[in-house]
N, C-alpha and C positions, 0 to 999 in steps of 0.2 A: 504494500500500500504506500502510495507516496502521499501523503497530506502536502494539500496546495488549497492555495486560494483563487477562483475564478470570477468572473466581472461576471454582475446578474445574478451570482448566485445565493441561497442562504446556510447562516451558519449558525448552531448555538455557539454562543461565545460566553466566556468567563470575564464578568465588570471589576470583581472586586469584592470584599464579602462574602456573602452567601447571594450574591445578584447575578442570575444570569437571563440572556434574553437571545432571542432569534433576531440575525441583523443581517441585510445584505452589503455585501464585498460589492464595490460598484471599481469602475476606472478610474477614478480617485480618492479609494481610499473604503473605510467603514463609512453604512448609510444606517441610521444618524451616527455623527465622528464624534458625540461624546453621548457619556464618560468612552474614553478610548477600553476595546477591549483591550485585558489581558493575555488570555486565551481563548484558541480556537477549539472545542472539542468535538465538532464533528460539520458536517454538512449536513444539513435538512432539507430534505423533497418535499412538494406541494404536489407531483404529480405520480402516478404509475411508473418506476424504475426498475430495471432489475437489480440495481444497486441498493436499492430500499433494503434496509432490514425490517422486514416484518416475522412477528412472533404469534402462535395461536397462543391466544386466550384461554384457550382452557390447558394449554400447557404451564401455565406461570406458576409456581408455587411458593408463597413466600414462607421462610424457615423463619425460625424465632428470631438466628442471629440475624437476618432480615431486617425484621420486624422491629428490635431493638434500636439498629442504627436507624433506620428510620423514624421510629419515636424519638431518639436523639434529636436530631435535624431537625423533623420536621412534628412536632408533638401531636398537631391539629390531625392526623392523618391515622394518630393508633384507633379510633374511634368511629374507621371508616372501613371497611376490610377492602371494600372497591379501591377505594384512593392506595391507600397501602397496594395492593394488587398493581393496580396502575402505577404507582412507582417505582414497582420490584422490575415490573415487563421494562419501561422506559430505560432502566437501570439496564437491564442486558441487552436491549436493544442500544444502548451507546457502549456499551461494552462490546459487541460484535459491529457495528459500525468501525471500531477500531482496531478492530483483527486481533481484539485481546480473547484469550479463553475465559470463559464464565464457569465452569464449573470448578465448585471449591476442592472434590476430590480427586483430580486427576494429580500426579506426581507433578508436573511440571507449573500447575497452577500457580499464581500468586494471589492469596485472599485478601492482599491490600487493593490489588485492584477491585476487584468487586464491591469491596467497602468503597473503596474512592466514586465505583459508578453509581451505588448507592444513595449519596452525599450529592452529589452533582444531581441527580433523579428527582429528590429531595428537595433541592433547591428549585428545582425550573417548576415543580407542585407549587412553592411557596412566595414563587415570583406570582403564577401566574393566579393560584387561585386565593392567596392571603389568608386573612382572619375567618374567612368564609367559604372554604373549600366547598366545590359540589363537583360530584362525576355519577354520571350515569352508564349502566352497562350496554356495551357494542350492542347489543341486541335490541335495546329501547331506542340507542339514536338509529342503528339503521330502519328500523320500523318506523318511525318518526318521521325521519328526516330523507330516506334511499341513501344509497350507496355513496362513501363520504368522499367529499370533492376539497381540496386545500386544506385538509390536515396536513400538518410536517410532521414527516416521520424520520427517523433517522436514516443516513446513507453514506454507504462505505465510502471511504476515500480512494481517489482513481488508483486501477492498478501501475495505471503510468503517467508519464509528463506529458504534461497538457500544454502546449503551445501557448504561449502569453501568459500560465499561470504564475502565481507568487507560490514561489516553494515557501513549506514549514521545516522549521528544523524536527520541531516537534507539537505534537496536536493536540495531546491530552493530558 
């Protein structure tokens, strides 16, 4: 995976804090240029990609140690088993975005990573839904609303160099 930055496109990005926000890489520069990010941690799709990481839903399982870091970070979220769910999924879907392994038993894993994606999962919950969290299950919005059109979902970083992009040294 090469992490780069490309004009047009969006990226969750690290402010500072525990603030992070979806922002677009335009030809001059971060849109909006403040507060300037500090890190880039992935690329976000608005459309059908094969680079999309997408996760089922009824695979996601969150463990206790899960469950803890996340009441850490984000407290409003233990009292919600959806939201908790949804930021365990978000958490390994930026974890595979990033070509890191997610499971904590494999020999060669590192379980600070997962904690780190965690933490970062945690935070985009707390940017975006505050003192007032609400999540509904896939099932309610797609009956609701059909088949979802400009959600960001996370997406791998190119396998290669992309003409005009800004290389990262590093992404996450």
């Amino acid at each position: 995976m090469k992490p780069q930055l490309q004009a047009g496109h969006w990226y969750l990005v690290h402010e500072g804090e525990e603030h992070l926000s979806i922002r677009a890489y335009m030809h001059d520069g971060w849109y909006p240029s403040e507060p300037r990010p500090l890190q880039a941690i992935c690329e976000m799709s608005r459309t059908q990609h094969p680079d999309n990481v997408e996760l089922s839903w009824d695979g996601i399982e969150v463990t206790d140690r899960d469950r803890a870091i996340i009441a850490h970070y984000y407290p409003l979220a233990v009292d919600n088993p959806l939201l908790t769910r949804g930021i365990r999924g978000m958490a390994e879907a930026l974890c595979q975005a990033n070509g890191k392994e997610w499971d904590w038993e494999k020999p060669d894993a590192d379980p600070q990573e997962r904690i780190n994606y965690l933490i970062i999962a945690a935070g985009v919950a707390k940017s975006v839904g505050g003192e007032h969290p609400t999540i509904r299950d896939w099932a309610g919005v797609t009956a609701a609303s059909g088949p979802p059109w400009g959600i960001f979902r996370p997406k791998k970083w190119p396998a290669e160099v992309i003409l005009g992009a800004v290389q990262l040294a590093n992404a996450s």
